[in-house]
N, C-alpha and C positions, 0 to 999 in steps of 0.2 A: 439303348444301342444294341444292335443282334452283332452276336458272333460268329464267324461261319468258319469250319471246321471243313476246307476243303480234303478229302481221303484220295480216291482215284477214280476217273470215269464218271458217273453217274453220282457215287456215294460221297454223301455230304453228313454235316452235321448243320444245325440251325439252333445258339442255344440264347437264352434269354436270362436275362434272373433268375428264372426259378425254371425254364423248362431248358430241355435238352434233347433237338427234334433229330434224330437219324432217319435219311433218306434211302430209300434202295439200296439196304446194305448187300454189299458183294464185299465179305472178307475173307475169302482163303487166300490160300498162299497162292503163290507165282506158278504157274501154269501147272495148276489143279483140275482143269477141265480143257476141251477140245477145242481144237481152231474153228473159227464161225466163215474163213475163205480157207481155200486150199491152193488156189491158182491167180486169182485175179493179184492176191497180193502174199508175203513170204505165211508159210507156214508156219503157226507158233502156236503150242496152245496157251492158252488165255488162264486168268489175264496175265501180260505178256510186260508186268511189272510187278514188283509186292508191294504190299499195302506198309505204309511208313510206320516207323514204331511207334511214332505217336500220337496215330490212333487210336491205338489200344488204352491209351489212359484218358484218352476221350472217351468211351465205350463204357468207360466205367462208370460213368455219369448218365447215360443215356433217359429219357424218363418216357419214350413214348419215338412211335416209329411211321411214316409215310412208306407206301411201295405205290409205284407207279403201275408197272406192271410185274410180270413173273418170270420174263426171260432172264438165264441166269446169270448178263452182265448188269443184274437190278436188284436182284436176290437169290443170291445160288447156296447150295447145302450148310457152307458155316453161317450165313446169316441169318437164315432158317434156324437153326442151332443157337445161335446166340438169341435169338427172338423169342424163341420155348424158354430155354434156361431159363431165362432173367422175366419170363412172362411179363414182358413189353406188350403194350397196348397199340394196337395198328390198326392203323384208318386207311383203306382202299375204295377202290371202285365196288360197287354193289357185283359189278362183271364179274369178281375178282373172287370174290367170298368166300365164295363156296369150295373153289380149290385149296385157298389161302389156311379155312376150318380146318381140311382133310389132313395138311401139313403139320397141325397141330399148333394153328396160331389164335394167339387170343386180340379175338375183334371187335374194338372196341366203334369203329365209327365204318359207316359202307357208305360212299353218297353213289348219288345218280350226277349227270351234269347238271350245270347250270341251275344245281340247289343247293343253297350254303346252311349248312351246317354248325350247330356249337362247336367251338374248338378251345380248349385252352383259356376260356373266358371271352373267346373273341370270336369268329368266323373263320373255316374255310370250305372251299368251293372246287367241284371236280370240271376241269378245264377238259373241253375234246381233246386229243389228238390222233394224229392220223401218221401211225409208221409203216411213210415211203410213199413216193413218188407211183402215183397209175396203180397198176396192176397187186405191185407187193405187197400192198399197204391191207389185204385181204386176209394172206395167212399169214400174217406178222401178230394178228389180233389186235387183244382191246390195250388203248394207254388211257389212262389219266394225267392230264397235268393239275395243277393245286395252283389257287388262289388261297394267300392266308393274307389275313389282317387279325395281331392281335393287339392287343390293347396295350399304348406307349409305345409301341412298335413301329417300323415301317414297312410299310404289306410287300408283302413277296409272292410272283408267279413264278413257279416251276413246270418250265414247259413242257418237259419228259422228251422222252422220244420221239418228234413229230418233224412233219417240212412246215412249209409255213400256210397258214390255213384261213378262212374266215372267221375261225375262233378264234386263234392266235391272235390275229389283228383287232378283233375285238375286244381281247382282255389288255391287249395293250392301251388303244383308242381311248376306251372308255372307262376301264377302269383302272388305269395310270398307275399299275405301280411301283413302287418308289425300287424296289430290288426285281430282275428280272436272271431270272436263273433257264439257259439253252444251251443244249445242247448241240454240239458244232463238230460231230467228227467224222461228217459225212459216210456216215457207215454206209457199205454194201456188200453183200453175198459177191457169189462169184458169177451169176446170174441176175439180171433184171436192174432197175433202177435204185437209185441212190436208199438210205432207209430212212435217213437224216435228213437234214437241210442244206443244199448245196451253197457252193460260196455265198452267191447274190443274195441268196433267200437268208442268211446270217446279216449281212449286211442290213436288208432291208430290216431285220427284227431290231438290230440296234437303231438305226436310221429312226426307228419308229416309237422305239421303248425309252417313255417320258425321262430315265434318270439311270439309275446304274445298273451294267450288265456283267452279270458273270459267265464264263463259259466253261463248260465244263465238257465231258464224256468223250477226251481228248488222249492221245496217246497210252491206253490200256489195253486195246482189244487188237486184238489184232486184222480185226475188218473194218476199222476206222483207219483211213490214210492221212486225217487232215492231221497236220501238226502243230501245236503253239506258234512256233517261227511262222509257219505261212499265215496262219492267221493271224498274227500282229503285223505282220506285212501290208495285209490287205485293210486292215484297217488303218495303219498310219497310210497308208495311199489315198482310201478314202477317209481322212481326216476324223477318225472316228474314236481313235485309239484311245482317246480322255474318258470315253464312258465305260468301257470295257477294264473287267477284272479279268486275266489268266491264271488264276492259282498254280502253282507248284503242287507235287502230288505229298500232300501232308499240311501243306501251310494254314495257318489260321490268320483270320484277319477280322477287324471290325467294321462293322459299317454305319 
């Protein structure tokens, strides 16, 4: 049975028997860096909550790390920091690498997409994604989401940062699995289209994702609008509400 280690936003834990996966760590403190809107929505800098105490005694187990990508509600200067220190092993995009090096990380896995990888004894696989709707989705750069299956496990897609794509609907289709980890807080600049996945397109990912969803990257930033409440909303309207996890910012749970 996995344990998931919801933190804040984006950053998770995923731990196992014997591993202990940290995702897009963003751990500084409470508005440590700059507002990502100035107008469209309140001014705050980010993130625009702290990271629960008990975290940090999750952290201290950590055995190995996922970054999706580099913007830094994914990984910003203390998780950079804690990644060096504790010379944690991190698996990214091949896109990703070379900046990732420069930071002084040690990299242990680069994939390309749609080529799975050893992992852990088992597999994982770098999933497209595409952050933002038309135009944005250019200088937003490269994401990776993650397919993992590891062994005794129940495989987990982590969508990352994305709307909903041909990929996305693919990894759900066809490779069914059992825990689906998205992204839901409909971020946007103060310009251009959505950067996330708008209501419908959440809907349709559960609608579509064979077994359980969790959503995350939810009330931390301060250019994401969507809220827990609205989104339980819309899913108990569309009858959906049964698949769906909402973590609390800190909660752990098993699945």
């Amino acid at each position: 049975m996995l344990k998931i280690h919801h933190f804040r936003n984006a950053t998770l834990v995923i731990e196992t028997e014997k591993d202990v996966i940290l995702v897009d760590p963003m751990l500084g403190k409470k508005e440590s860096w700059s507002p990502l809107a100035f107008f469209r929505f309140k001014t705050q800098k980010n993130p625009i909550v702290p990271l629960p105490k008990v975290c940090h005694e999750t952290l201290k187990k950590v055995t190995h790390c996922l970054i999706t990508h580099t913007h830094p509600d994914h990984l910003d200067k203390r998780g950079e920091r804690f990644l060096k220190d504790n010379n944690i092993p991190v698996t990214c995009s091949i896109r990703d690498k070379k900046a990732l090096l420069k930071k002084g990380l040690h990299i242990s896995n680069s994939l390309d997409y749609w080529k799975p990888d050893d992992f852990l004894g088992g597999i994982i696989e770098g999933i497209p994604a595409k952050h933002g709707y038309g135009f944005i989705s250019k200088p937003m750069g490269n994401v990776m989401g993650f397919y993992i299956k590891l062994p005794n496990q129940k495989s987990v897609y982590i969508s990352a940062d994305t709307i909903y794509t041909n990929a996305v609907d693919k990894v759900l289709k066809e490779y069914k699995p059992e825990i689906s980890i998205v992204a839901c807080g409909t971020a946007q600049l103060d310009l251009f289209k959505p950067l996330l996945m708008k209501m419908d397109d959440i809907l349709k990912f559960v609608k579509n994702s064979p077994e359980k969803v969790i959503a995350n990257h939810l009330e931390a930033i301060n250019h994401c609008p969507t809220t827990r409440i609205q989104l339980k909303k819309e899913l108990e309207v569309n009858n959906l509400i049964e698949k769906v996890k909402i973590p609390i910012d800190g909660e752990i749970f098993e699945i």
